[in-house]
C-alpha positions as CSV (number, residue, x, y, z in Angstrom):
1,X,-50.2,-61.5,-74.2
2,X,-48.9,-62.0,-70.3
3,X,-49.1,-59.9,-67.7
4,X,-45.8,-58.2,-67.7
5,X,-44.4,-57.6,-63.9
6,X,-43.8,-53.4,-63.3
7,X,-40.8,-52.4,-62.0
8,X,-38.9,-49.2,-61.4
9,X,-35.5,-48.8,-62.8
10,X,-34.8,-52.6,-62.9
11,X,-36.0,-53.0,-59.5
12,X,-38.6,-55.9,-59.6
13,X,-41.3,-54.8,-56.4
14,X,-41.5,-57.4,-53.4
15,X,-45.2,-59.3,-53.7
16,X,-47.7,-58.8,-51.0
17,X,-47.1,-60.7,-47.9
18,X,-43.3,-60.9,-48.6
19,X,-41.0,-60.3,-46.0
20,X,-37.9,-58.1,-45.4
21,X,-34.7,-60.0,-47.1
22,X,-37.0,-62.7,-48.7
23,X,-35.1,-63.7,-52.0
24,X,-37.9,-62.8,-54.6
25,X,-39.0,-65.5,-56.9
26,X,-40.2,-63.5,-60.3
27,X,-42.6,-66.9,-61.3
28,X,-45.8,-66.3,-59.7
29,X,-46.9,-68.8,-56.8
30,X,-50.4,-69.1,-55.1
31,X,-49.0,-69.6,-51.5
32,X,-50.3,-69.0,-48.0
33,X,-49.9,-65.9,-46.4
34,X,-48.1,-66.3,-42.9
35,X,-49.8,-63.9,-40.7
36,X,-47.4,-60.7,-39.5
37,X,-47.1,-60.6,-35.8
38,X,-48.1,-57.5,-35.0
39,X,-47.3,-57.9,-30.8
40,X,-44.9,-54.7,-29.4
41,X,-42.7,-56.3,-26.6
42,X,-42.3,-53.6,-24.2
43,X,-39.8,-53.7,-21.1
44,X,-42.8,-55.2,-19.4
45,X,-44.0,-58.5,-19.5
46,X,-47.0,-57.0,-21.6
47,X,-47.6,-57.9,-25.1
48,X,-49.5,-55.6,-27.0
49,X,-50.8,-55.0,-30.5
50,X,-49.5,-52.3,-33.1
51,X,-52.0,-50.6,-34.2
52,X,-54.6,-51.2,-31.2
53,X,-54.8,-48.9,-27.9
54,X,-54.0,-49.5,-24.6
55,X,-54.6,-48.0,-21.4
56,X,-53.0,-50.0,-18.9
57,X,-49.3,-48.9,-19.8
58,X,-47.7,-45.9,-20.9
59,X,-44.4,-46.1,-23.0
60,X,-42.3,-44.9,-20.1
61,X,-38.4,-42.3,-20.0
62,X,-36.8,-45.8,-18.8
63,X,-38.2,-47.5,-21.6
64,X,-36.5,-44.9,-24.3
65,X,-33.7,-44.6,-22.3
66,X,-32.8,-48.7,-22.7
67,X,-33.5,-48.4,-26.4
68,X,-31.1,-45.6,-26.6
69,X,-28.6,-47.8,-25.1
70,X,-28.8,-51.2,-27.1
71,X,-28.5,-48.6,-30.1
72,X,-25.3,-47.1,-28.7
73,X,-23.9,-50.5,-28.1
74,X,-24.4,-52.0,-31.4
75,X,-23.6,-48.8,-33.3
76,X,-19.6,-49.4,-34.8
77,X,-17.0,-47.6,-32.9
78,X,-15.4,-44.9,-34.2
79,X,-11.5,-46.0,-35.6
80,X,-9.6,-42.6,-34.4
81,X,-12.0,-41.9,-31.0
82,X,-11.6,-38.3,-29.9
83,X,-10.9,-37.8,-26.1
84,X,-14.3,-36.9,-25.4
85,X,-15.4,-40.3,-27.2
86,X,-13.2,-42.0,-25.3
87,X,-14.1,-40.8,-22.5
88,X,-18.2,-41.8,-23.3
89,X,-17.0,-45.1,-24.6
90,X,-15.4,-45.9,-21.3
91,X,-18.4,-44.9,-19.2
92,X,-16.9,-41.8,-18.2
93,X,-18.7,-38.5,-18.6
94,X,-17.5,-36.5,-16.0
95,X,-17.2,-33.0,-17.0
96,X,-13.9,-30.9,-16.9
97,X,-13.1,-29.7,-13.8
98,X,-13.9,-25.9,-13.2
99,X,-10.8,-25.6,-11.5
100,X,-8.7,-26.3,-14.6
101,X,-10.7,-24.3,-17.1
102,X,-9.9,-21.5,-14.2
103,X,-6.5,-22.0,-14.1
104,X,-6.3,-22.0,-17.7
105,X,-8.2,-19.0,-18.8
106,X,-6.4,-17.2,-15.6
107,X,-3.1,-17.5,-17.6
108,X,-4.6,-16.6,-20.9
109,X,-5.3,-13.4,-19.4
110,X,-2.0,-12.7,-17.7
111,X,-0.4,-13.2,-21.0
112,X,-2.3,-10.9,-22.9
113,X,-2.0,-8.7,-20.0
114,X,1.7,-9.1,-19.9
115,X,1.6,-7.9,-23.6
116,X,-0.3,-5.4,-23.0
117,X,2.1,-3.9,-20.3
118,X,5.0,-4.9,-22.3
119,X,3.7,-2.9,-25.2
120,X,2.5,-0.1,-23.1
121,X,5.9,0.6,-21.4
122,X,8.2,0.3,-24.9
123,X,5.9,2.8,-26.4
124,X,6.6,4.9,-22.8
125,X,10.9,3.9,-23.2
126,X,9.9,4.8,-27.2
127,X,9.1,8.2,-26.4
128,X,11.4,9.0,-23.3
129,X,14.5,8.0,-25.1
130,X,13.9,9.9,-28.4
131,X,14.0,13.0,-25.5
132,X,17.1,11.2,-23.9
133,X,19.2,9.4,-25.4
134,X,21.1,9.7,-28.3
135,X,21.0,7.6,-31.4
136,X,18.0,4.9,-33.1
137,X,15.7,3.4,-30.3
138,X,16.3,0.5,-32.4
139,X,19.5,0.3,-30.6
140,X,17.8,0.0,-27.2
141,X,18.2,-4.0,-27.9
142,X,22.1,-3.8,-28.0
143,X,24.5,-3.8,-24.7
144,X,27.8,-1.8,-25.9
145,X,30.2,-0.8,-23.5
146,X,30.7,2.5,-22.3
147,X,33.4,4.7,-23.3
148,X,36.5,5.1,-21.2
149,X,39.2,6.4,-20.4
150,X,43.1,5.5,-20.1
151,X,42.1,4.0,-16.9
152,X,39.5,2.1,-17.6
153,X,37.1,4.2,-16.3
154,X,33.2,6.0,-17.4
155,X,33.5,9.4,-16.3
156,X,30.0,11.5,-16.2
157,X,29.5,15.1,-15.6
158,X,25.9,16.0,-14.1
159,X,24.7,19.4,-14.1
160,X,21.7,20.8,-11.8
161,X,20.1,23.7,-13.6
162,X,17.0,25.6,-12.1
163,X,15.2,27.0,-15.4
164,X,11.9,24.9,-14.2
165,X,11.8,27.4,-10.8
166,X,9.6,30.5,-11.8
167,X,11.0,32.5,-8.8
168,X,14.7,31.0,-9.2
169,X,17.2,33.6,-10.0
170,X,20.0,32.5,-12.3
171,X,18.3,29.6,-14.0
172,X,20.6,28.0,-15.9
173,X,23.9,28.1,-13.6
174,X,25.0,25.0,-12.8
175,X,23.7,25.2,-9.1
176,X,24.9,22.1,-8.7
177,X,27.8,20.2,-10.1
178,X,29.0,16.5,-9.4
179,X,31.1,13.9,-10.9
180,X,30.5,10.4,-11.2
181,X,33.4,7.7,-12.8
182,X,32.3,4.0,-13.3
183,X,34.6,0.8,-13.5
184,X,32.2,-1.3,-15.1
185,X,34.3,-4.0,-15.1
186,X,35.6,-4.1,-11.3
187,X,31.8,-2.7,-10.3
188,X,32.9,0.2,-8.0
189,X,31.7,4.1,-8.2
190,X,34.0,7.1,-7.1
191,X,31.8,10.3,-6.7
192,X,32.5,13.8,-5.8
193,X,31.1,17.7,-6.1
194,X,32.4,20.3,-7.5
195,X,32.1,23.6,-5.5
196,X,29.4,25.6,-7.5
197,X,31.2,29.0,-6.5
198,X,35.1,27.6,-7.3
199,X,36.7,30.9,-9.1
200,X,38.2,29.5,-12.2
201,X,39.1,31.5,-16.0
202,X,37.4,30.8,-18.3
203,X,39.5,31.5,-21.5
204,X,36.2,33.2,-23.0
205,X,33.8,36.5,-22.2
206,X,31.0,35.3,-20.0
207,X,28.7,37.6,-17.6
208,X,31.2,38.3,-15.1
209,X,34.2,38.5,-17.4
210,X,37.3,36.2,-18.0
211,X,36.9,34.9,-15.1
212,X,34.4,33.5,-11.9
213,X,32.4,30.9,-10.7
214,X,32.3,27.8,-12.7
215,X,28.5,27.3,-12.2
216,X,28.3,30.5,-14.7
217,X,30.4,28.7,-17.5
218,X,27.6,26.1,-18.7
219,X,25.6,29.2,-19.6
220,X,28.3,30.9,-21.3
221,X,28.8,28.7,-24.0
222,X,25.4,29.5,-25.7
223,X,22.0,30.7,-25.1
224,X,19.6,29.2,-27.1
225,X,17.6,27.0,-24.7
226,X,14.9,25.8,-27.7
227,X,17.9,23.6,-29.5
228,X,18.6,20.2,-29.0
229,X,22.2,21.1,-30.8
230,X,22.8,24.0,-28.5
231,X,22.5,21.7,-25.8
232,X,24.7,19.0,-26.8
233,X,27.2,21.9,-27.4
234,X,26.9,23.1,-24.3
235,X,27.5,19.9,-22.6
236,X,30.4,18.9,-24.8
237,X,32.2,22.3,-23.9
238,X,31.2,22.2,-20.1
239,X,32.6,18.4,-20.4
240,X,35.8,19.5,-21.3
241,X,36.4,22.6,-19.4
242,X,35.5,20.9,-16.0
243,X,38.2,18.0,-17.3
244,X,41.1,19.8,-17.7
245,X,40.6,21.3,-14.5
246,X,39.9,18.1,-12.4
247,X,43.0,16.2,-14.0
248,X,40.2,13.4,-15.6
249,X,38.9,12.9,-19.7
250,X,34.9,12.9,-19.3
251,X,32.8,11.0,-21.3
252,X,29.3,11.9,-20.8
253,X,27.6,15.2,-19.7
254,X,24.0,14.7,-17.7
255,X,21.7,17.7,-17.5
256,X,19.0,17.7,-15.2
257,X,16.5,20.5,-13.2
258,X,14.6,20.3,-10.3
259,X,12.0,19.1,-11.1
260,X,13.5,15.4,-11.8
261,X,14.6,15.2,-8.7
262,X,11.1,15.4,-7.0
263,X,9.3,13.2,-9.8
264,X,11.9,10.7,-9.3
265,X,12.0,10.0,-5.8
266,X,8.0,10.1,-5.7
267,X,7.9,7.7,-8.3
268,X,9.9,5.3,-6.0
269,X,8.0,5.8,-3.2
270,X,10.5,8.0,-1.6
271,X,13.7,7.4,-0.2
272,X,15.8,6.7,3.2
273,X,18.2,9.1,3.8
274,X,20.8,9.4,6.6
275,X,20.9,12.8,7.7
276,X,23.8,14.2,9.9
277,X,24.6,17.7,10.5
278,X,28.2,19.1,10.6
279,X,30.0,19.5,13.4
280,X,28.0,19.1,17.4
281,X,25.2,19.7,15.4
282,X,22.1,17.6,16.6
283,X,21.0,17.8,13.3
284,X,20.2,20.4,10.6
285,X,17.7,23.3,10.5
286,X,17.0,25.8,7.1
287,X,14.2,27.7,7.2
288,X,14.8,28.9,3.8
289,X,12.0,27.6,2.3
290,X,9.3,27.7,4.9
291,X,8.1,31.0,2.9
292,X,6.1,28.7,0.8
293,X,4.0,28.0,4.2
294,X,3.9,30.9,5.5
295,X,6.4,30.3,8.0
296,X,4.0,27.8,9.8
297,X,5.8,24.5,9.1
298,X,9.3,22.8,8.8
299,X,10.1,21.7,5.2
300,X,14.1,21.1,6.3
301,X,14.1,20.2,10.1
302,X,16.0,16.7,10.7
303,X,17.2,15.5,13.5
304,X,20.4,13.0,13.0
305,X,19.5,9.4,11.4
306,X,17.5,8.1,9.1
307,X,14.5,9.7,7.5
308,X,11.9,8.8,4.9
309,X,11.3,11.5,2.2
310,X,9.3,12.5,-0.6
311,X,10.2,14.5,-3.6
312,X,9.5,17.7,-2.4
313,X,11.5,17.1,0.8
314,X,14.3,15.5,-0.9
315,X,14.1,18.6,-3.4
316,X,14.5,20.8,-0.3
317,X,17.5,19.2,1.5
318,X,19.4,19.0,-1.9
319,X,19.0,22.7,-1.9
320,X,19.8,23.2,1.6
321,X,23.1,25.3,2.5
322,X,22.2,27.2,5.8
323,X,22.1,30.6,4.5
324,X,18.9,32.2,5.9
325,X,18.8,32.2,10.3
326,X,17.8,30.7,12.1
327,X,19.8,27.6,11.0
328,X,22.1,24.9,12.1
329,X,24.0,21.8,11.1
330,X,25.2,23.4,7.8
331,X,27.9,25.5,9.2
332,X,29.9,24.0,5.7
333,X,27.2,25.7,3.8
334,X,27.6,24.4,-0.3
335,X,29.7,21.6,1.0
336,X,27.2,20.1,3.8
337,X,25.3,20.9,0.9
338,X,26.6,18.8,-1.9
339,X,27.2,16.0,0.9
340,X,23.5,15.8,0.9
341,X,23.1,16.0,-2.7
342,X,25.2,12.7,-2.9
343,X,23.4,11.0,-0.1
344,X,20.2,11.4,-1.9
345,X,21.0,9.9,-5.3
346,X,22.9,6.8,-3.8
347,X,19.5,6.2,-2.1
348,X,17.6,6.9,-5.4
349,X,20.1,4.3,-7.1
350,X,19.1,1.3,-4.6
351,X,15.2,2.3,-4.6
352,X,15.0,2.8,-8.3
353,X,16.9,-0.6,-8.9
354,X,14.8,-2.6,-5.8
355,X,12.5,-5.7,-6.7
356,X,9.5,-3.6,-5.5
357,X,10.1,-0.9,-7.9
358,X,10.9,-3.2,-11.0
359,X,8.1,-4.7,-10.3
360,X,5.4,-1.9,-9.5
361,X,4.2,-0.6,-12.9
362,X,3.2,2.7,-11.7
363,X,6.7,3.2,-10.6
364,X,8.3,2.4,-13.5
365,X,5.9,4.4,-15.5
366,X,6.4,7.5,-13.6
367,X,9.9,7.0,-13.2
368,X,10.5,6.5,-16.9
369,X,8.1,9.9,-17.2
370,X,10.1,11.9,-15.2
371,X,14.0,11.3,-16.9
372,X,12.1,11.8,-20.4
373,X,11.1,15.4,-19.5
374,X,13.6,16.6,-17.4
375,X,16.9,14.8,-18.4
376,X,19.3,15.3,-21.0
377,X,22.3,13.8,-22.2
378,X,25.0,12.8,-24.6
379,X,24.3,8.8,-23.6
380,X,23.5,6.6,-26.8
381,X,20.3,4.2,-26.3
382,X,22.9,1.4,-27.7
383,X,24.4,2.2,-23.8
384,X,21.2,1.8,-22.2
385,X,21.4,-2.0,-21.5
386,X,24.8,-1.5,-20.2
387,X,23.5,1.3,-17.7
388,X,20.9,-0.9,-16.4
389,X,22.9,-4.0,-15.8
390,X,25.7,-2.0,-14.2
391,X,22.5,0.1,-11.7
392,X,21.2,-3.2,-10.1
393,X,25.2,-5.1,-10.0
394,X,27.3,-2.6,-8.1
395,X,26.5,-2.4,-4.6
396,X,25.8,0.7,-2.4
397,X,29.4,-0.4,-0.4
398,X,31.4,0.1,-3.6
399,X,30.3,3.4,-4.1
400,X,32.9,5.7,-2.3
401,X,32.3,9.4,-1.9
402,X,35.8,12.0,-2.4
403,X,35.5,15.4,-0.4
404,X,37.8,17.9,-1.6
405,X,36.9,19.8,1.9
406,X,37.4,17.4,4.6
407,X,40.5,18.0,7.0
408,X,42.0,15.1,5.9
409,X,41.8,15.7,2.0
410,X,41.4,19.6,1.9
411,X,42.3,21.0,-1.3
412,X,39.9,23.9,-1.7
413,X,39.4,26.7,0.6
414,X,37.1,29.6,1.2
415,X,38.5,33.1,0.2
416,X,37.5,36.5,-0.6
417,X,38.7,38.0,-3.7
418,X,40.2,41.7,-3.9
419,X,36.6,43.2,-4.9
420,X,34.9,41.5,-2.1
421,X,33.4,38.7,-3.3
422,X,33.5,35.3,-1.6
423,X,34.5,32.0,-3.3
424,X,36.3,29.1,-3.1
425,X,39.7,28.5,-4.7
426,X,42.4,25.7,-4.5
427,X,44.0,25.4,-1.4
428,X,47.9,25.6,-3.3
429,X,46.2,29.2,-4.4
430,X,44.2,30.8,-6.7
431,X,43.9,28.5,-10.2
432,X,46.2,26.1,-9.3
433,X,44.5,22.7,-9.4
434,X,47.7,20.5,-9.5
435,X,46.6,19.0,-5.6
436,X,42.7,18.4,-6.7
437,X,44.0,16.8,-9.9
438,X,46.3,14.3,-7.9
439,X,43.8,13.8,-5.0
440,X,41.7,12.7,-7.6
441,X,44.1,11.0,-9.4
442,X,44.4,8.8,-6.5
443,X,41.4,7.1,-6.5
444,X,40.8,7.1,-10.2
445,X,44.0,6.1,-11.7
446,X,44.8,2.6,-12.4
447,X,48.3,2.8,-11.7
448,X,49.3,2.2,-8.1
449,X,51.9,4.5,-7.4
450,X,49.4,7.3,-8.0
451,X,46.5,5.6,-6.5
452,X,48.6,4.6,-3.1
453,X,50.5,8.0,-2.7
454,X,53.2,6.2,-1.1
455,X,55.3,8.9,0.7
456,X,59.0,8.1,0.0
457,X,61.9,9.5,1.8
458,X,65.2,9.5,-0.1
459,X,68.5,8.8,1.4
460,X,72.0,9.7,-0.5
461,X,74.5,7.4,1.1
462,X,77.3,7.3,-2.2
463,X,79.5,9.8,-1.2
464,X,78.6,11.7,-4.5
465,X,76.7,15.5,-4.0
466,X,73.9,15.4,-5.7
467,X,73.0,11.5,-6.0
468,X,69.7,11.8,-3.7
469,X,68.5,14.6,-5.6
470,X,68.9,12.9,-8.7
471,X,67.0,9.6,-7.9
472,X,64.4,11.7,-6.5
473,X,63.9,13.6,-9.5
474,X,63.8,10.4,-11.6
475,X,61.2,9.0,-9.0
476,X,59.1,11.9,-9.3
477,X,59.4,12.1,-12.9
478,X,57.6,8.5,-12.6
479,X,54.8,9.5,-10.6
480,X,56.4,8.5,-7.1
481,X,55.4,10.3,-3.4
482,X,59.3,11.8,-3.0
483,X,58.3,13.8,0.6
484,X,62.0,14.3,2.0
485,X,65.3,14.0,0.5
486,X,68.7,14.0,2.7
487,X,72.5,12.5,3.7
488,X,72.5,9.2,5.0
489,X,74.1,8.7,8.3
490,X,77.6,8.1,7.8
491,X,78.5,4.4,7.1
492,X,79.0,2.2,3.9
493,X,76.2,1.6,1.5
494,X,76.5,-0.6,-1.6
495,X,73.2,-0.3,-4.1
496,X,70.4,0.6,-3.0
497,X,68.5,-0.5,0.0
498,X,64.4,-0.4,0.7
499,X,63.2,0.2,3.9
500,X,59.2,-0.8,4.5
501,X,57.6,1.1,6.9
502,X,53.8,0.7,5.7
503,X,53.8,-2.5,4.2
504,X,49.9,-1.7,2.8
505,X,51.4,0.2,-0.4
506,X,52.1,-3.1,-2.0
507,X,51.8,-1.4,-5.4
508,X,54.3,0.8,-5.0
509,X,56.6,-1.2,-3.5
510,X,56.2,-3.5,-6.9
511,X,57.3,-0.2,-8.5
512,X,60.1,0.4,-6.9
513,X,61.4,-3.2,-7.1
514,X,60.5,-2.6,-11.1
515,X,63.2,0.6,-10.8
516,X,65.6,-1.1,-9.3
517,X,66.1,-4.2,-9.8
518,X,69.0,-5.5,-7.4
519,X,67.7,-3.6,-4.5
520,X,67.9,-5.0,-0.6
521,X,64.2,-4.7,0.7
522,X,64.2,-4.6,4.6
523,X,61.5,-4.6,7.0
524,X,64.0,-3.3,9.8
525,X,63.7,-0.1,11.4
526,X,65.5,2.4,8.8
527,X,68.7,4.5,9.5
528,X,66.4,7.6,10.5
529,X,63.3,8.0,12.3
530,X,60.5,7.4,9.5
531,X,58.3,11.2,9.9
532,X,54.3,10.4,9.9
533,X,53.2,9.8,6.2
534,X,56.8,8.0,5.1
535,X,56.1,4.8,3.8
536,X,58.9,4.0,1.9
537,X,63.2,5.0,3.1
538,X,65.6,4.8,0.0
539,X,69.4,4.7,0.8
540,X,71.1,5.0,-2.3
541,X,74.5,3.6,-1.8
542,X,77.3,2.9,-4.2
543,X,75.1,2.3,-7.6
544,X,76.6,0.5,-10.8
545,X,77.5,2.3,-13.9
């Protein structure tokens, strides 16, 4: 029986003395062994022999690192290389530069701190405007319009109240008082105070009776301070009631203390306010409130220009009237004192909407802290955007302040009423308001005839009794400045002929063109010396039935 070869799962084994890749012969052959060279070839020029020991020549970190090489270079290249492999296969291993990985890691920071921020100030917006505004913060997104009126105009009522003063009698009277109308679309602002002590009626039973000062009328309407819908009433009623006086449909009612005055203007930074008192007056001096230091410091002691000031000081000057000596510079007392008032909130407007605010988190922060707890009004979030946009697009220039005291506009006066008591009232007399309403009128209304004021001077030149009287009363009917009416100098007048004497009132003279429409206009000098404040001389000649 042969020999049978073994072998391991079909595998037949190689023979001794075989070599690596040697096609295997399974018939058994008596050849000679070739000897196995056994020599190591090192990088040197030494040949040595596996297996034996040498001490001349250490295997050396040059040696391994050539080996490493010509294993690299024969090893198959990768068929979709990485950048990194690239890199290696072209030789360069040049590690990332540390100023990128900066650079990059820097703005992974800034945008998680930017959504950190960003998170951080909608949850403060989140909880101020649930105390603010009315409506779903979910409408805070939107832009829609502001309400207004037949004139195109947002008309806001903003009530001062004192109930955050301890020691401040009368808390809730409307201390101070100001309107504010916006033309969002023209971007101009018309502002003006309401006297705090004009006697008015009130048409219900408040404190002092039927009747008194309109600060007392806010606080008539309700008393209960804890409701959010007692407020709202309040401001609704106060909304109107100031309207129908002033001549204007209100929109929006803003109620806000002291305190948000201070908070404000110290979360700007302060303010830059151009102090000037009344009259000679070097500038103004009320040491009302130096009781708080013992009567060892100045907290309202300006001289005329410009001055720097925090919340408390700002707090003090809008408070300011004069009425504890020694003072000076507020010889108008409440109406120096509303000038002021005005003053300080047109510089609030341009710090508040500055670059260096917007861009000063604490500021915005405290700012947004101070209008959530001390600010309340009928504004709906939805009108928040349109706020915003319409704070940092109209200019300081196009905001134009209205006294109702200067000499050139005076329609209120100071009076004393039968029991003694001092107030203002409307300069055509006790509760008539017909001059405020068309002072006011003529810079809110959108038709020029009102807004311009034109005097007009009518002329009857027909021959017929009564013919100048009856133009004028149609002129008036429309709105028109009638000032004078009288007989034409004798001589022959066919229609009706315009005389321009202030050529400004454009508007008006548009008007008056519109009324009669085959009228002369003439830029002569009229048939009768044109009186100071006559813009405008009608002859009405011989008119067409």
């Amino acid at each position: 029986m042969k020999d049978k070869q073994p072998s391991i799962d079909g595998f037949v084994p190689r023979r001794v003395g075989s070599q690596i890749g040697e096609l295997h012969d399974t018939k058994r052959k008596v050849t000679a062994t070739a000897p196995i060279d056994r020599t190591l070839h090192s990088g040197s020029n030494v040949q040595e022999v596996v297996g034996t020991t040498t001490k001349r020549q250490a295997i050396g970190r040059s040696d391994i690192d050539e080996s490493l090489r010509e294993i690299d270079e024969t090893s198959e290249s990768p068929k979709n290389p990485s950048r990194h492999q690239r890199r290696k296969l072209a030789g360069r291993t040049k590690p990332r530069s540390r100023i990128k990985r900066f650079i990059k890691w820097f703005f992974v920071l800034l945008l998680i701190a930017g959504i950190g921020v960003g998170g951080w100030l909608a949850y403060k917006t989140f909880i101020a405007s649930n105390s603010i505004f009315q409506g779903s913060i979910f409408d805070i997104a939107k832009s829609q319009p502001l309400k207004q009126d037949s004139n195109g105009r947002s008309n806001f009522l903003i009530l001062g109240t004192s109930e955050d003063d301890p020691g401040h009698g009368g808390a809730f009277l409307t201390d101070s008082m100001m309107v504010m109308s916006i033309d969002q679309n023209n971007k101009n602002v018309f502002m003006f105070s309401i006297p705090r002590d004009l006697y008015v009626k009130y048409n219900m039973a408040c404190n002092s009776g039927y009747a008194g000062k309109i600060n007392e009328f806010f606080n008539c309407v309700n008393d209960n301070y804890d409701s959010a819908e007692a407020e709202q009433e309040r401001m609704t009623e106060t909304r109107k009631f100031v309207g129908d006086i002033f001549g204007i449909d209100i929109q929006y009612g803003v109620h806000v203390n002291n305190t948000v005055i201070k908070e404000a203007v110290d979360a700007v930074g302060g303010v830059d306010v151009d102090i000037q008192g009344s009259g000679d007056a070097p500038g103004i001096l009320d040491r009302n409130f130096d009781w708080r230091c013992n009567y060892k410091c100045y907290l309202v002691k300006y001289d005329n220009g410009i001055h720097h000031l925090d919340g408390e000081h700002a707090l003090f000057l809008a408070m300011a009237r004069g009425d504890i000596a020694p003072t000076y510079g507020l010889a108008n007392s409440n109406f120096d004192r509303e000038k002021n008032q005005q003053k300080i909130i047109i510089a609030l407007k341009d710090k508040a909407v500055s670059t260096g605010t917007f861009t000063n988190l604490s500021a915005v922060t405290s700012l947004i802290d101070a209008l959530g707890k001390n600010l309340r009004t009928n504004i709906a979030t939805s009108e928040i955007q349109t706020l915003m946009r319409l704070g940092t697009s109209i200019k300081t220039e196009d905001i134009k302040t209205i006294s109702l005291f200067d000499d050139e506009t005076r329609v209120v006066k100071t009076g004393t009423l039968d029991n003694g008591a001092s107030v203002v009232m409307p300069a055509a007399g006790l509760y008539n308001y017909k001059d405020i309403q068309a002072l006011i009128a003529r810079y809110y209304s959108a038709n020029p005839v009102i807004r311009e004021n034109a005097g007009i001077v009518v002329l009857n030149g027909s021959g017929v009794v009564g013919a100048g009287q009856t133009q004028a009363d149609i002129l008036k009917d429309q709105d028109f400045n009638v000032i004078d009416i009288a007989n034409a100098p004798a001589g022959t007048y066919a229609g009706v002929e315009i005389y321009v004497v202030d050529a400004s009132k454009s508007g008006t003279l548009a008007k008056l063109q519109d009324q009669y429409k085959d009228a002369v206009v003439k830029t002569t000098t009229p048939p009768v010396t044109a009186d100071a404040g006559t813009a405008f001389v009608i002859v009405i000649g011989t008119m067409q039935q």
